[in-house]
C-alpha positions in Angstrom: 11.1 7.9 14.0 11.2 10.1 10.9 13.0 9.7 7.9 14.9 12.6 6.2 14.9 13.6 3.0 18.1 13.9 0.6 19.0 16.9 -1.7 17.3 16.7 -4.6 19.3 15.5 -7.4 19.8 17.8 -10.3 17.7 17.8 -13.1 14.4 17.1 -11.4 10.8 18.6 -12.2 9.3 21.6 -10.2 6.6 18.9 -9.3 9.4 17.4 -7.4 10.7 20.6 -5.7 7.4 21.3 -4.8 6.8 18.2 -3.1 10.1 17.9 -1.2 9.9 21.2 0.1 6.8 21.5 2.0 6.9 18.5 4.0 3.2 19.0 5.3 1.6 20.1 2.3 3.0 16.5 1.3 1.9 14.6 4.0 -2.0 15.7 2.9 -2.0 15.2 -0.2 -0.6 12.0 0.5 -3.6 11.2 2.7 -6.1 12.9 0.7 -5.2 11.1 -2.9 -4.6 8.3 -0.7 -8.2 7.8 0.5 -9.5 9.2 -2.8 -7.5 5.9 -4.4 -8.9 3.9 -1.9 -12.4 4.6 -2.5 -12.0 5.1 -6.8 -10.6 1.2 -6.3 -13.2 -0.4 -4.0 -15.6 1.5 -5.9 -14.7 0.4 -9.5 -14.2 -3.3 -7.9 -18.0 -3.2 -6.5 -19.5 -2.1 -9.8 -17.3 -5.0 -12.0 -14.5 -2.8 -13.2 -11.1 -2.8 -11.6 -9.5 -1.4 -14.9 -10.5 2.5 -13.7 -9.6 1.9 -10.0 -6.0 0.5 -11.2 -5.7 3.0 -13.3 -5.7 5.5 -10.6 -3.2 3.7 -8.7 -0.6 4.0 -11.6 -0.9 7.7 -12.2 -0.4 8.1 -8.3 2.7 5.7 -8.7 4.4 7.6 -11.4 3.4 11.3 -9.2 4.9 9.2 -6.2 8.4 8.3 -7.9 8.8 11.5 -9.6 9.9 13.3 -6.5 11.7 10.6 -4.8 15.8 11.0 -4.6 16.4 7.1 -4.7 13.3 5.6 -7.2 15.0 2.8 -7.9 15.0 1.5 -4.2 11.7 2.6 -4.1 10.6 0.5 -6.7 12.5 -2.5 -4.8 10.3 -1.6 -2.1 7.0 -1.3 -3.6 7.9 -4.4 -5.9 8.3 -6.4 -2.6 5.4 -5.2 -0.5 3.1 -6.1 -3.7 4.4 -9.4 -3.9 4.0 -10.2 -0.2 0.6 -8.7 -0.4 -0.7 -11.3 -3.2 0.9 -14.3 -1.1 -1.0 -12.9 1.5 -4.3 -12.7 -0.1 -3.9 -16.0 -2.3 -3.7 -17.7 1.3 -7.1 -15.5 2.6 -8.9 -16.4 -0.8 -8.2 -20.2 0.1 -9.7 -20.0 3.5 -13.1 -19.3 2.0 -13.8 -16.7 3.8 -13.4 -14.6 1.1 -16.4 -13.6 -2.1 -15.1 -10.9 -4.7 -17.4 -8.6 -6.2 -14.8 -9.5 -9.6 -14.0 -13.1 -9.2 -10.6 -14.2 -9.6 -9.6 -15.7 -12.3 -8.4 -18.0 -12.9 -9.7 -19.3 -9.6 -7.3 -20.0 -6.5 -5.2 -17.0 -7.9 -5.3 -13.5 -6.0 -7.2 -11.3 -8.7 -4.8 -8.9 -10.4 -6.6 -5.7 -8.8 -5.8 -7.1 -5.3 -2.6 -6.0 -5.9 -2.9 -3.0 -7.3 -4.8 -1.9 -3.3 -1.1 -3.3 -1.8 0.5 -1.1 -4.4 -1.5 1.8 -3.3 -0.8 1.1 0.6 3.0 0.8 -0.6 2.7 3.9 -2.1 1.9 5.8 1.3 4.2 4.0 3.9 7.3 6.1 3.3 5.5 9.6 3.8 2.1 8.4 6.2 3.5 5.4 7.9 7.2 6.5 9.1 6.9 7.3 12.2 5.9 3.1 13.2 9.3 2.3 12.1 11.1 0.8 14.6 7.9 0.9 16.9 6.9 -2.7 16.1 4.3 -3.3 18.7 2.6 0.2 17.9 2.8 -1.1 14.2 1.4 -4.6 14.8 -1.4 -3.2 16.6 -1.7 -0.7 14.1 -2.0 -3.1 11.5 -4.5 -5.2 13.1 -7.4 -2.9 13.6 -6.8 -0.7 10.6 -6.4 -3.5 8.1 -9.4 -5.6 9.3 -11.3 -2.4 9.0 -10.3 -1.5 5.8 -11.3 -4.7 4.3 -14.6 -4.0 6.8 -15.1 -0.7 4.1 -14.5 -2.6 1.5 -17.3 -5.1 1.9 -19.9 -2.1 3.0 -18.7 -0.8 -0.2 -20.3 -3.8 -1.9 -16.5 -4.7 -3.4 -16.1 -8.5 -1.4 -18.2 -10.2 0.9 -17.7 -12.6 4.1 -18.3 -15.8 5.0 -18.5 -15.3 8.3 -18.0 -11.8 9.2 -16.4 -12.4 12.6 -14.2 -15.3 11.8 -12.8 -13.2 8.6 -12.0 -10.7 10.5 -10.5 -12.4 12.9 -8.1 -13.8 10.3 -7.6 -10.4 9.2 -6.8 -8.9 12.4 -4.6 -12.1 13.5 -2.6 -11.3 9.9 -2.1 -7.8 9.7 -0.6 -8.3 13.1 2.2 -9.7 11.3 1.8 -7.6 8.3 2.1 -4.0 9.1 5.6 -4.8 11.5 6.7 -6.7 7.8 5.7 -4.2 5.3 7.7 -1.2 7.8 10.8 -3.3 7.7 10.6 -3.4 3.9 10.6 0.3 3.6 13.0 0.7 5.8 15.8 -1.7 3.9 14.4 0.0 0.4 13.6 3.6 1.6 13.4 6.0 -1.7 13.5 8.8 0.3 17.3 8.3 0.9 19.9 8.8 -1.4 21.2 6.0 -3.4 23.8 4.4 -2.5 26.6 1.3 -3.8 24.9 -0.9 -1.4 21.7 -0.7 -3.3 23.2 -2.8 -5.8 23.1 -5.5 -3.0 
């Protein structure tokens, strides 16, 4: 399933044109400053300073609105996905499965620079992840393997530590099954690729 993209609205920066009009030029960069994010966050988490990974993932937010026709619905979108990311990880820190290379503080809360990773993986759904829309098995399955692994790199990266590796991720796995299906069906009701509309006022 692949979502079009709108006329760009008058006004806009050449960044924007640029971005909108080569399609798969867009999709790798997306990938690239993607996994570049990924790594500059882990990274900075591991060695006890979130700040410069979070960083990161703000310049790649404002890059990622600046093209977009609807950024308002976008930020909807991102705004929800982060919040059901830190519910999500609030509930994994409490299982005690769960050792951060930055502890949270104060403890029992998700650490801030959890959400900035869900902000990041927001980021990349509209342009990476459109085509599981509407699959929701593909998605869930999907999910499962690449979000336990993810959080598998994370801890070779030195940036959290298990428990017990299998029974972590096992409640990964069993969670992102449920996750990935969730986050696609946010993006789909708040899609900035799409023009705005009255019914975004809704």
């Amino acid at each position: 399933m692949s979502t079009a993209v709108s006329p760009l609205p008058p006004g806009r920066t050449a960044w924007a044109r640029a971005v909108r009009s080569h399609p798969r030029l867009r999709s790798a960069a997306y990938f690239v400053l993607g996994q570049a994010t990924w790594f500059a966050c882990v990274l900075s988490i591991a060695h006890g300073q979130p700040i410069w990974g979070a960083l990161t993932v703000l310049v790649l937010t404002v890059l990622h609105l600046a093209w977009l026709p609807s950024p308002a619905r976008e930020v909807r979108f991102l705004l929800a996905a982060t919040l059901m990311g830190g519910v999500w990880e609030t509930l994994m820190l409490h299982t005690g499965q769960f050792t951060y290379a930055v502890a949270p503080s104060p403890a029992g809360i998700v650490p801030w620079w959890l959400l900035t990773l869900w902000l990041m993986l927001a980021l990349q759904v509209q342009v990476l992840l459109d085509w599981l829309k509407g699959r929701w098995l593909l998605a869930a399955f999907f999910g499962a393997v690449g979000g336990a692994l993810s959080f598998r790199g994370g801890a070779a990266l030195g940036a959290v530590r298990f428990t017990d590796t299998a029974t972590a991720m096992a409640l990964l796995a069993a969670g992102w099954l449920v996750l990935m299906p969730a986050l696609l069906a946010l993006a789909q009701r708040w899609n900035g690729l799409q023009p705005a509309s009255s019914s975004d006022s809704a």
